[in-house]
C-alpha angles and dihedrals in degrees: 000000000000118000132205111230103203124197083342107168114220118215107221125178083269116038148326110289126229111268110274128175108260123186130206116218144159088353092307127107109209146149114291123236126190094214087068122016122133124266113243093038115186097216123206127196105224095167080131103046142071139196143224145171100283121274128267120206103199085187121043132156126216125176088210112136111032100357105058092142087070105040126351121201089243093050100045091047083053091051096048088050096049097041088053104264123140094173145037159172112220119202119242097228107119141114099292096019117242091257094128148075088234085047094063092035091055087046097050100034086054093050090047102100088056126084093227120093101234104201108201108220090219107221108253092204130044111273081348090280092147097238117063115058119236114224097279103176087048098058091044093038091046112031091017087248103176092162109080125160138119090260106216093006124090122231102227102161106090091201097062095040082057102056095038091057084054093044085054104046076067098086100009091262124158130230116226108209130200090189118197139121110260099200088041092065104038118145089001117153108181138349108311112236140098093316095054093052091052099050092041097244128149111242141219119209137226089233083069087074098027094061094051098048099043081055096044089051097051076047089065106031081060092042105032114219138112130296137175126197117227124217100342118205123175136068096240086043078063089043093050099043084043091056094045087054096049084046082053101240116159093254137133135158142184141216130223117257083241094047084070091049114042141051134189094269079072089074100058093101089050096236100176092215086071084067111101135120134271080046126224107278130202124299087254092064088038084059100047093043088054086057093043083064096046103046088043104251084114107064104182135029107205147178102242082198104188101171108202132183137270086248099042095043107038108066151080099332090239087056101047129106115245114242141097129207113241122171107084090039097056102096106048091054082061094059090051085058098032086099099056110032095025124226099265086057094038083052099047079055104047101032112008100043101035095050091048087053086053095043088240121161095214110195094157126111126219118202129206152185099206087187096042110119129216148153119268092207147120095279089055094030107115091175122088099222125054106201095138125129084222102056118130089017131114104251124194109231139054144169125245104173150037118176111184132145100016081305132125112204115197114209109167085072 
């Protein structure tokens, strides 16, 4: 089928483009030209859309094994799809743990039907305890595994960062680091400031992240290798990761979407889908953060979904699991920051830069309505968890097209 792309706006690394006609024909999108175009064109009007390289999600949750009830592989690949994602990492912190060959290849055999490339993060430590090595140089020798990281679990002990940044120069592999202390942010519930005082909560500091960056960085800088930073959240994480790019270390990092959105004056109702970590800081980080995306020391904006169950999530706020789901509601987040950052920057960040820092020759399109309206509810919810501060509410933004593999995936159907 060949398909008629009408007044569609191209987002290049510069600008959006003027709206040109586009066709789509034998798996290619490309510009159309009236010399040549097919007979029989299906012709859509896209006076309203734009398009960009397809998306690319660094930090991504699944249930699957083990926690099926909160994310299966099949739901998550239709969300992604959904959501405009051609591409993601997916976290190793399931029951087992991705820390095997047969683990990735569960995880990608699994995803294969879908449309969407599915990159497995191989656990660096057993069960992602932080202290025994996996078999690193198996997994990449033998499933071609180059991710490798303990996902939402920090890697505080400096003697086995080391030798895992050596184990990965090897074959020119990247660790991906949730860096945070451990012992620093025990107990801690939310962002500790002057919120958290006055709503009794335990914090938990920036100093917790600062520390460990600033450590893991002097690690590398020892050892050589490639890190990159998860989820940054604090105004000096921006600063440290700024100074160790200007020294030339082979480092880059990434923030969550929400991260950009909300503070912690967004937690004094106690709305447990506010709870995530690393918690909302302070306006002040929000703002530097903000300029860490806009002056390049932040490479990737991503979704950090972590779907979590009805039982873990909605409780006392002290009680409830971290984690928010993201995918869906993407989009719409970027619409929220489209005004300030500007969609040639928000797609470098979501679709050029990510796929440089996995190596991915990303030749897929997403196409999107940023003004279409729709309800975040029940009925258009693909997840199978719901713990988002926006559900059963109208959000701005949707996606109306994938085009991957030679495929074109229809989703306003």
């Amino acid at each position: 089928m060949s398909i008629l792309f009408q007044g569609l706006k191209v987002i290049s690394a510069n600008e959006v483009q003027k709206p040109q006609d586009y066709v789509f024909h034998k798996g290619k999108l490309e510009l159309a030209s009236s010399d040549d175009l097919p007979s029989n064109l299906e012709t859509i009007d896209c006076s309203q859309m734009l398009a960009s390289k397809g998306w690319v999600d660094l930090r991504c949750g699944v249930g699957e094994p083990g926690l099926e009830y909160k994310e299966t592989i099949d739901s998550l690949c239709q969300t992604l799809i959904g959501s405009g994602f051609t591409a993601a990492v997916i976290l190793p912190n399931t029951e087992p743990v991705i820390q095997s060959k047969n683990d990735v290849d569960f995880l990608i055999n699994r995803s294969k039907k879908y449309s969407v490339d599915l990159f497995a993060q191989g656990a660096v430590t057993k069960n992602t305890d932080g202290e025994n090595l996996t078999e690193i140089l198996d997994m990449h020798h033998q499933s071609g595994v180059k991710i490798f990281g303990d996902g939402t679990k920090p890697l505080s002990n400096g003697d086995r960062y080391m030798k895992i940044l050596q184990y990965l120069q090897k074959f020119d592999g990247v660790l991906f680091d949730h860096a945070y202390d451990p012992l620093l942010s025990i107990f801690g519930q939310m962002h500790e400031g002057d919120n958290s005082t006055m709503l009794g909560m335990k914090g938990i500091p920036s100093l917790a992240e600062e520390v460990a960056i600033q450590r893991n960085i002097e690690i590398l800088k020892y050892t050589g290798g490639k890190v990159h930073f998860q989820t940054i959240s604090s105004a000096k994480a921006v600063s440290l990761i700024r100074q160790a790019k200007e020294e030339g270390l082979n480092v880059t990092c990434d923030v969550s979407i929400y991260q950009l959105l909300f503070t912690d004056n967004d937690l004094m109702d106690f709305d447990p889908n506010y709870k995530v970590k690393p918690p909302f800081r302070s306006e002040l980080d929000k703002q530097a953060l903000l300029e860490g995306v806009k002056d390049h020391t932040i490479d990737a904006i991503v979704s950090n979904h972590q779907p979590q169950d009805y039982d873990s999530k909605f409780m006392e706020f002290d009680l409830a699991a971290f984690g928010m789901i993201g995918l869906q509601t993407f989009l719409p987040a970027m619409v929220k920051l489209e005004k300030e950052l500007g969609w040639p920057l928000l797609m470098e960040k979501v679709g050029g830069k990510p796929s440089e820092i996995i190596e991915l020759q990303n030749d897929s399109w997403t196409i999107f309505n940023p003004n279409e309206e729709w309800l975040f509810n029940r009925k258009t919810n693909t997840s199978n968890s719901q713990n988002s501060p926006w559900f059963d509410q109208k959000l701005t933004g949707r996606v109306n097209y994938v085009i991957q593999k030679g495929e074109l995936i229809k989703l306003d159907e």
